[in-house]
N, C-alpha and C positions, 0 to 999 in steps of 0.2 A: 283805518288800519287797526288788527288788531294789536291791543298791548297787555301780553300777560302780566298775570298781579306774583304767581309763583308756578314754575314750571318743573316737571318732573320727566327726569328722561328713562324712559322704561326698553327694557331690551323685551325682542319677542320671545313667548312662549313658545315652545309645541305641545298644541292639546291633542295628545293621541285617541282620547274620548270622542274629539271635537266633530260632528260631519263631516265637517271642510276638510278634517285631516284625514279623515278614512277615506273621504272621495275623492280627493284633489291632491292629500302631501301637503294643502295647505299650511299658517302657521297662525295664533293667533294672540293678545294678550286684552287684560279687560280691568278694570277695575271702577272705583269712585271715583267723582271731585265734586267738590262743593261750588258753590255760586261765584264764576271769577275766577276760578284754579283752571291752569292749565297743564295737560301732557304731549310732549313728545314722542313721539315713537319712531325709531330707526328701520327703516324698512327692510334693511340687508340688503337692497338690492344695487345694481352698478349702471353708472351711466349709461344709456341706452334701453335699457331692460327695458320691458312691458310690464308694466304692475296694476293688479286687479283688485278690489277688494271690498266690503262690506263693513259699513258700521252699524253696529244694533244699540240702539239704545231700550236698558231695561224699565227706566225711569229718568224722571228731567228732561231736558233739551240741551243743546251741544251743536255747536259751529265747530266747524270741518274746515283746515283748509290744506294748504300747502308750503312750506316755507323752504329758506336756505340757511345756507351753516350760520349763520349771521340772524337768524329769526325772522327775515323780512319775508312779509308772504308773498308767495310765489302763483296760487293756484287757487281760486274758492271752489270748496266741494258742495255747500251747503249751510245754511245758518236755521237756528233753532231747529233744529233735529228730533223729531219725537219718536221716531219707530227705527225705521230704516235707510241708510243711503248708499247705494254701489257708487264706486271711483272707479274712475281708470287714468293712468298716466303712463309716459315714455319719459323715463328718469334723465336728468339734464346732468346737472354735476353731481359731481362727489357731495354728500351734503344735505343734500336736501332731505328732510323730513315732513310728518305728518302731523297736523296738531292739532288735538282739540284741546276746546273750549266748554266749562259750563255754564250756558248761558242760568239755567235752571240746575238746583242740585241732585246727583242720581246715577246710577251706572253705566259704564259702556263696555262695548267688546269691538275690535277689531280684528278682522278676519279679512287672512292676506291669501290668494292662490299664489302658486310657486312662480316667481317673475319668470319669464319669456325672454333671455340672453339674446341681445340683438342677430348674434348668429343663426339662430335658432327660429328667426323670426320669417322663414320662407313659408307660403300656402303649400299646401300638399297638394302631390300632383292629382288631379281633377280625375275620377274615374273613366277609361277610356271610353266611347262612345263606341266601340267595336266590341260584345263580343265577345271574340276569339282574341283581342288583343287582353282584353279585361281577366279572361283565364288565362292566358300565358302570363300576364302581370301577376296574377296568383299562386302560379304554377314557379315563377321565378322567386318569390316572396317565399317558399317551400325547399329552395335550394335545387331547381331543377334548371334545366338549360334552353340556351332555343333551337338546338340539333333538329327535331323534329318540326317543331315549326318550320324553317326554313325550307325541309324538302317537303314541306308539304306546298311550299309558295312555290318551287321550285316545277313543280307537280302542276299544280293547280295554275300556275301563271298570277301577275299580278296586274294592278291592284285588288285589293282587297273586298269584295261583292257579298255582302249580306244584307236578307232584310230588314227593313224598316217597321216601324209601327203603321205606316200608311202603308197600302199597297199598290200605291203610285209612285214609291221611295225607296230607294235603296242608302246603306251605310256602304258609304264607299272610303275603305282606307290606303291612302299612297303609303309604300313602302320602302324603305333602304337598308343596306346591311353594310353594317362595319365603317360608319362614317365615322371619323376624328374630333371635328369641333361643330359642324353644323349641317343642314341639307336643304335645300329650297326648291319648290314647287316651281318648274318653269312654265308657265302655261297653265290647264287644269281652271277647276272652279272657282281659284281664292282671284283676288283683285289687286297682289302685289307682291308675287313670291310669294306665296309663304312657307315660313321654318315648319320643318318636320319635327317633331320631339321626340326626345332619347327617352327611351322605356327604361327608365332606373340606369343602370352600367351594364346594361347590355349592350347587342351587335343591332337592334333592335332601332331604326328612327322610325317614326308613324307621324300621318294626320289623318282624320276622319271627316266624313262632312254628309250630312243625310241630303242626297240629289234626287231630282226627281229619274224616276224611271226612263224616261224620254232620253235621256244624256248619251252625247256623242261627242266627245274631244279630241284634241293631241296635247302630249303634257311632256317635257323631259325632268328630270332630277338632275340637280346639282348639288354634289358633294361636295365638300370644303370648300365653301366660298371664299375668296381671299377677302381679309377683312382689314379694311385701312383707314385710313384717315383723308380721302376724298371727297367731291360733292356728292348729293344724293344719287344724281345722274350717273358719276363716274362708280359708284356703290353696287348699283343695278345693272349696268353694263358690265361689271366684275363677274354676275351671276353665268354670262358667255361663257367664260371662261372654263367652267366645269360641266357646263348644262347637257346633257345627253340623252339618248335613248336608255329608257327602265331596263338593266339587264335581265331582268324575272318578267319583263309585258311576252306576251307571246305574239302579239302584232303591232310587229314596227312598222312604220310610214313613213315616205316610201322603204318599200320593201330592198329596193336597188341604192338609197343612199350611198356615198363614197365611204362614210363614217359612220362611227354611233353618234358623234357630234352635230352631223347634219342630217341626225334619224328622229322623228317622232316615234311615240308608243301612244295606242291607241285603246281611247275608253271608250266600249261603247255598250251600253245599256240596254237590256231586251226590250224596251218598248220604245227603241229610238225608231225615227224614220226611216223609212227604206233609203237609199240611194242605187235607183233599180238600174241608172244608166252609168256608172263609173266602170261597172266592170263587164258591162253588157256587150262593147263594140267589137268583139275579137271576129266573131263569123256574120258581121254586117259589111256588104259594100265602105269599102275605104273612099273618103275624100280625097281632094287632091291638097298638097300642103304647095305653096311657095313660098320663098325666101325675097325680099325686096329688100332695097334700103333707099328711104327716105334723108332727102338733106331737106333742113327749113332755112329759107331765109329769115324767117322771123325770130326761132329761139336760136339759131347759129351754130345748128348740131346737125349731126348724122345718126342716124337708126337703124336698129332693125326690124321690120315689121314682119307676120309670118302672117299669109294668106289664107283660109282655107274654103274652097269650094266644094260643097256638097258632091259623091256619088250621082251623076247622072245630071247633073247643074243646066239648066234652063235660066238663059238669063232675061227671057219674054218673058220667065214667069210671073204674074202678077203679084203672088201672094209671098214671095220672098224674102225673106226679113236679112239684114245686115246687121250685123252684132258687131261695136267697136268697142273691143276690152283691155282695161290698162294692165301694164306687169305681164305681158307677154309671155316672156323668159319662164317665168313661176307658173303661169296657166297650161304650160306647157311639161313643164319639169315634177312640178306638184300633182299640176291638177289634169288628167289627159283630157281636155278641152277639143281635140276632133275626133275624138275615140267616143267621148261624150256625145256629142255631135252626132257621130255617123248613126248611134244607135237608137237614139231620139228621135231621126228624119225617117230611117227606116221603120220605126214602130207605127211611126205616125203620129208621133207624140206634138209634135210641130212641123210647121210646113219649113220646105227646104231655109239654111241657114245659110251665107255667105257671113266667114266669121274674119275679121282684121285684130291681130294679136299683136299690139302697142307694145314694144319694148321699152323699158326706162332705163335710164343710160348708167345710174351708181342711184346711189342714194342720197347723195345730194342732188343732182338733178332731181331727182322724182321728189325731194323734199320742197325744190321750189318751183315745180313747174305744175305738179297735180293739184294742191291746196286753192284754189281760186284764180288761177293765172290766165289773166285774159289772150296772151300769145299764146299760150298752147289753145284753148278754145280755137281761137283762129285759125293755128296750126293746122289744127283737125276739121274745118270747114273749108281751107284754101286749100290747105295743102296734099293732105291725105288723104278727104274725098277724089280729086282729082286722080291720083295715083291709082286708087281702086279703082276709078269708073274705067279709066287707062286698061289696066292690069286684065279687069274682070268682062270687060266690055259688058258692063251691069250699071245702068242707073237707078238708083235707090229710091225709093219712096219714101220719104221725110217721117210717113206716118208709119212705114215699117220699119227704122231706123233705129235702135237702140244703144246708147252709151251704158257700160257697164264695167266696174271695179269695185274691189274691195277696201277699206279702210281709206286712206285718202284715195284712193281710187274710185272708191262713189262719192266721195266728198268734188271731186275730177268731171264726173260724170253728171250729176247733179249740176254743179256752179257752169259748164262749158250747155250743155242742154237750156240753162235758163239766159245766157247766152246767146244763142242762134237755135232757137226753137222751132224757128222755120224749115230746119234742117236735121236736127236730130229731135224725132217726136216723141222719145220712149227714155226713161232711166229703167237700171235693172243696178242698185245699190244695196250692196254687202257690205253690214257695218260700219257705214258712209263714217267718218270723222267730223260729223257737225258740231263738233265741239269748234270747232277752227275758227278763228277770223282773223282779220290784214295785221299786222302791226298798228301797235294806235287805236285799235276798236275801243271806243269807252266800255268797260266794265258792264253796262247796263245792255249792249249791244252784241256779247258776246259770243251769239249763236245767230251767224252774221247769216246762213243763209234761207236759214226762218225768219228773219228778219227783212229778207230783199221780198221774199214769197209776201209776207206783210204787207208791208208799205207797196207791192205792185197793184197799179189803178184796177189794171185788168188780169184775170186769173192765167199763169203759162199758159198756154195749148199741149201740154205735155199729160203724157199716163207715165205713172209713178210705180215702181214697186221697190218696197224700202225691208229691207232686212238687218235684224242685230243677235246679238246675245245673250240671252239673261245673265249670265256670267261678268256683261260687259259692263261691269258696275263700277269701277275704279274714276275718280277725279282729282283733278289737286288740290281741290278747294277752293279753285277761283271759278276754272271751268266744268261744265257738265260731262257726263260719264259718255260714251257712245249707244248705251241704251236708252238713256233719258233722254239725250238730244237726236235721238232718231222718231221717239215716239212725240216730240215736241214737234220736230217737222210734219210729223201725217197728222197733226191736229191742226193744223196752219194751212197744210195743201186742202185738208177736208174743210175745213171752212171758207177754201179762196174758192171750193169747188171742182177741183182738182181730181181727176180716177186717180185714186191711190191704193193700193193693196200693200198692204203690211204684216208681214211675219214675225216672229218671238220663238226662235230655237234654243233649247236648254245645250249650250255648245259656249264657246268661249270667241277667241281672235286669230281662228288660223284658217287654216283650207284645206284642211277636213272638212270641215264645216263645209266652206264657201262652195264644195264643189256638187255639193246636194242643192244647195242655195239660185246655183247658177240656173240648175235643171229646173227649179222649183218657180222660179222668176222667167223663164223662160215661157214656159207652160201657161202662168200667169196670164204673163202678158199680148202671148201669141197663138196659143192654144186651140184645140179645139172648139171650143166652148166662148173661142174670144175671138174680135172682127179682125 
């Protein structure tokens, strides 16, 4: 501990001479002590502050430190001091001062920059990564407004499309106008909503994010999230609540929504992929649709399931593939899945489809009957092939057979194919949910159905094709993302030896996506070019 012999309390100067004062406003004060003399120095500043500052020694040496109203030290800067030492501190109480010491006798100077008032103490906002938003921030900073920017967005449509320094990249900025307290990304590239930021006090919210070229989303905006004091879960479910279609996108999805609430806006990027068959079916032979409903005895429900048989359907034909796809309802509502169809068989893109469009009954059934559930597998073996073979007077080929859904939907497709593989020979999964396992999976076991592919003696008999999102990077920290545990399963099928074909679309978790995905996995699997 230090213990002064005699202490001198010295008030700051201002050296208007000083560098520090011409360049900074600094302040600064200097003098002698002899061997064992100490000073004090008052820093002016106030609890919290930021305090900066430099001690020069001209001659001697000198210990640095920190203390309280009481002299106990608080802080070492330094001991035996010959030249120079910068400090920094976040002031405690009322009190506290600086103090040297001469260890050696000779002169000092202290030099203080102007302390940093904890209000004071916010980063400046980051220059925007756009641009156009970078001179409107300038242009605002000028006293100017954003009348013209707006109808220029207004104009131009949003988000926001400029180039990148790569020319595989574009600056893409989501926009909003006139929001209150806050705005969140629903959908879109980020991995957890994210906040839009307020351009200064203006009408102005933005994010920016350099994407590749390839990019094709859906994304709503939510305005004033309600913000409370719930779980994180109940937090993020709040985002529902305002989430909608971008009033400035010029392409909403679907177009026929009831709502802006139940509308996407549409990002789609000049070097995205085609999607040649979503809007192709209008002047192709129409299939035929039916409506069934299925009761199971085994999960204790009723359904509905939607049939459709190909324009001109041959059920001798040999090369016919069945396609059984979960979310019926959405496949249909979303994503026009016989319009798909009809312009696919006529291209010749694939040979004739007999497609069975699974309804899920709420969202708590499809919560526990898609993710692993050995009754629905069965379901779909006893129950609903039967129905089809009935319906279509079509029996299937095992090895033309394909289970297909998105999200737990191939997580559905996936776990029921490994399942009864003797029966269903084909996955075709979008954005499979392999994150999933039963209740009870040890921690280590996580990625339950890379895991069953593992430890199986013998390789499935199954062809695989497995699709995600670069986008689909979000986890909670315990389990893996759905991009990483999709590209974990085709490292697992490729080494059980498994045909597997795997995709990586610059796209997100919806069906937009999915309905390029379908076409693409289809093709894959059953295509010209495949047996």
């Amino acid at each position: 501990m230090i213990r002064p012999t005699r202490a001198v309390v010295l008030p700051l100067l201002i050296l208007l001479a000083s560098p520090v004062a011409d360049a900074a406003g600094g302040q600064a004060v200097g003098g002698t002590l002899a061997a064992g003399e100490t000073a004090l120095i008052d820093p002016a500043a106030a609890p919290g502050d930021y305090l900066r500052g430099r001690l020069t020694v001209d001659r001697g040496r000198f210990d640095l430190d920190l203390v309280d109203g009481a002299g106990v030290p608080l802080r070492h800067f330094g001991s035996d001091i010959p030249t120079v030492r910068s400090f920094h501190h976040v002031m405690g109480d009322a009190g506290e001062r600086l103090q040297i010491r001469a260890v050696e006798p000779g002169g000092w100077r202290i030099e203080l920059d102007p302390p940093v008032p904890a209000a004071a103490q916010k980063a400046p906002d980051p220059e925007p990564l756009s641009p156009t938003i970078a001179a409107l921030a300038r242009d605002l900073a000028r006293g100017g407004d954003t009348a013209a920017f707006w109808a220029e967005m207004v104009a131009r449509g949003t988000p926001l499309v400029e180039p990148a320094d790569r020319p595989d990249q574009r600056i893409v900025t989501f926009l909003a106008r006139g929001a209150r307290h806050n705005v969140r990304l629903f959908g879109g590239p980020g991995t957890g909503h994210d906040e839009l930021q307020r351009l200064g006090i203006s009408d102005v919210w933005y994010r920016s994010y350099v994407l590749p070229s390839d990019t094709r989303l859906a994304y709503q905006l939510a305005p004033d999230v309600p913000d409370f004091a719930g779980t994180a879960r109940e937090r993020r479910v709040a985002v529902l609540a305002t989430a909608a279609a971008d009033p400035l996108n010029h392409h909403p999805w679907p177009a026929d929504a009831p709502d802006v609430w139940a509308r996407d806006s549409l990002l789609v990027l000049d070097d995205a992929p085609d999607q040649p068959w979503a809007d192709a079916g209008a002047s192709v032979p129409r299939g035929r649709l039916d409506h069934l409903r299925l009761t199971s005895r085994r999960l204790g429900n009723t359904r509905d399931i939607t049939l459709y048989r190909p324009a001109g359907f041959d059920p001798a034909r040999p090369d016919t593939v069945l396609l059984i796809l979960f979310d019926g309802r959405e496949y249909q509502r979303k994503v026009p899945v016989p319009r798909i169809l009809d312009a696919m068989i006529a291209a010749g893109a694939i040979p004739p489809v007999v497609a069975v469009l699974v309804d899920s009954l709420d969202q708590d059934t499809r919560g526990r009957e898609l993710p692993g559930h050995p009754d629905f597998a069965d379901m779909l073996a006893e129950e609903l092939l039967p129905m089809v073979r009935a319906a279509a007077g079509f029996a299937p080929d095992p090895a033309r057979t394909v289970l297909s859904g998105s999200s737990f939907g191939g997580l559905a497709a996936m776990t029921a194919a490994l399942r009864h593989p003797d029966i269903f020979g084909n996955v075709l999964s979008m954005s499979g949910s392999f994150w999933w396992s039963p209740s009870g999976t040890p921690e280590t076991g996580r990625e339950w159905v890379a895991g069953r592919v593992a430890a199986a003696a013998m390789p499935p008999p199954l062809r695989v094709f497995l699709a995600a999102g670069i986008y689909e990077t979000s986890g909670d920290g315990v389990t893996a993302s759905i991009l990483d545990t999709n590209r974990h399963l085709r490292d697992v099928l490729m080494a059980k030896g498994v045909w597997v074909r795997h995709r990586e679309y610059a796209t997100g978790h919806d069906y937009v996506a999915w309905q390029g995905v379908l076409s693409d996995g289809l093709v894959a699997l059953f295509g010209r070019d495949q047996p």
